[in-house]
N, C-alpha and C positions, 0 to 999 in steps of 0.2 A: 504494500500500500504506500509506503515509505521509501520505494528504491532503494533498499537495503538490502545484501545479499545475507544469505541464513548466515554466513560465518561474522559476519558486520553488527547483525541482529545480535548473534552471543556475546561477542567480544563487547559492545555497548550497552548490553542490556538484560545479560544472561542473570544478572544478582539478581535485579527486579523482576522479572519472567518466573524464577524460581520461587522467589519469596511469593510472589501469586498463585502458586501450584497452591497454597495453605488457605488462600481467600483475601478476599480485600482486609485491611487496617480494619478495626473497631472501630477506629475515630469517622472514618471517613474521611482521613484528611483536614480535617478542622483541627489546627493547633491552638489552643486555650494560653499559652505561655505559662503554663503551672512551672517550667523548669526557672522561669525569669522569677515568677513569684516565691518560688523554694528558696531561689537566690537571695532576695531581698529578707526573707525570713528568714532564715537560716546567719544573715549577717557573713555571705562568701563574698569574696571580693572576683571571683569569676564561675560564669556559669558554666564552664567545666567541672565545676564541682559538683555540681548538683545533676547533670545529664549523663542517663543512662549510656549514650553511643557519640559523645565530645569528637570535634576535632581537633585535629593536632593542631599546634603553635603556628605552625604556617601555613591552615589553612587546609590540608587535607584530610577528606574523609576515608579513613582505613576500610568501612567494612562497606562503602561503596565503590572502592577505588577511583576517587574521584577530588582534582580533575583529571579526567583521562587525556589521552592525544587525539587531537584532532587531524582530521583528513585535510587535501591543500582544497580539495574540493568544497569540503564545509569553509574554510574560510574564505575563499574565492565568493561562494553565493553570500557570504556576510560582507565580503567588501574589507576587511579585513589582513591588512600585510603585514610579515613579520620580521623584521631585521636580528640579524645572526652578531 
């Protein structure tokens, strides 16, 4: 539907695909901010303390591996150049 090839499909999207074998989120997707309010109550000085799946210091998420690498193709249709 996406002009994605099945091997494109896993490589970007095989975690989330899986994780839907179990069924949608409970939430629905509606985030409440309870881990920003833990925070505040709690008296942490960051909300890595309080969340259950935190990203790292700079910015990556481990158990989405993400950000991943993009195609020259994705950035082309963004308009998008990258200097080395």
């Amino acid at each position: 539907m996406v002009g994605l090839s099945k091997k494109e499909i896993d490589e970007k999207f095989g975690h989330l695909l899986k994780a839907f074998e179990y069924g949608a989120p409970p939430h629905g997707g509606i985030a409440l901010g309870i881990e920003r309010f833990l925070m505040i109550m709690l008296n942490e000085k960051s909300i890595r303390e309080v969340m259950p799946f935190p990203k790292t210091g700079d910015g990556r998420d481990l158990m989405m591996e993400a950000p991943s690498p993009v195609s020259p193709e994705q950035l082309k249709e963004l308009n998008i150049k990258t200097s080395a």
